[in-house]
N, C-alpha and C positions, 0 to 999 in steps of 0.2 A: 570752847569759849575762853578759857585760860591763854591762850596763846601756845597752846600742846597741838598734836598731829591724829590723825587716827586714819586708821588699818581699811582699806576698801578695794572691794575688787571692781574694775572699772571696764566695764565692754562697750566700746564702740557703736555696737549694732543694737542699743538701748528701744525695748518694747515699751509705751508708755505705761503701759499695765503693769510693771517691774517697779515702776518710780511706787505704786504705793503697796506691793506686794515685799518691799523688802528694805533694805537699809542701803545697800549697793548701789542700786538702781536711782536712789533720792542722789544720794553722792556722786552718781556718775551727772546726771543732768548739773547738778550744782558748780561741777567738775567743766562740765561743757560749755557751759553759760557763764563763766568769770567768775563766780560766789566762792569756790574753792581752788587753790593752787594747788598740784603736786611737786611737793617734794622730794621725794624718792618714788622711783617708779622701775617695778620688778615684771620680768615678762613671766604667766603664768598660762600652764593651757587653756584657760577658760576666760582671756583678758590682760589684765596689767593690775599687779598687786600696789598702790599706792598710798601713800603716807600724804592726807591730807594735811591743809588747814588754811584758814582765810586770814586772806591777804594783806589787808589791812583794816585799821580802827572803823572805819566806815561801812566798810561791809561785815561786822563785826555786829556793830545796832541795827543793821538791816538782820542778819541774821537772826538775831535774838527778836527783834520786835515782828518779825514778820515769817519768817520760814517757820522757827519752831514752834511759834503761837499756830499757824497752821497742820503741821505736818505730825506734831509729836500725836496726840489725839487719835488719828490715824490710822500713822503708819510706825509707832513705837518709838522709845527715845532716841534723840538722835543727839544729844545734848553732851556727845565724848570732847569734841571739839573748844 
């Protein structure tokens, strides 16, 4: 939420049961759907190792008033960003 990156591994073949079983899986959907850019992106056996962070000021209040109001509760902090 600083304008910092954080570390996710991101599988394409994403089970919706993953988005609240892990930190990954919320990232990758977020990843998928415009909410998170990558910035650096490492190929890893299990995926792509990625240096998130969003995008810009806009989806920035989206994120804080509406993702992590939902999601942290959950599915564990997600609040690196």
């Amino acid at each position: 939420m600083h304008g910092g990156t954080v570390a996710a591994i991101i599988r394409e073949g994403l089970i919706y049961k993953d988005i609240s079983q892990n930190k990954d899986g919320l990232y990758t959907l977020l990843l998928m759907t415009g909410y998170l850019t990558a910035v650096k992106n490492t190929p890893v056996p299990n995926g792509r190792l990625c240096q998130l962070m969003i995008p810009n000021a806009e989806l920035t209040h989206v994120f804080q008033s509406e993702i992590l109001n939902r999601f942290c509760a959950d599915s564990g902090d997600v609040s690196d960003l």
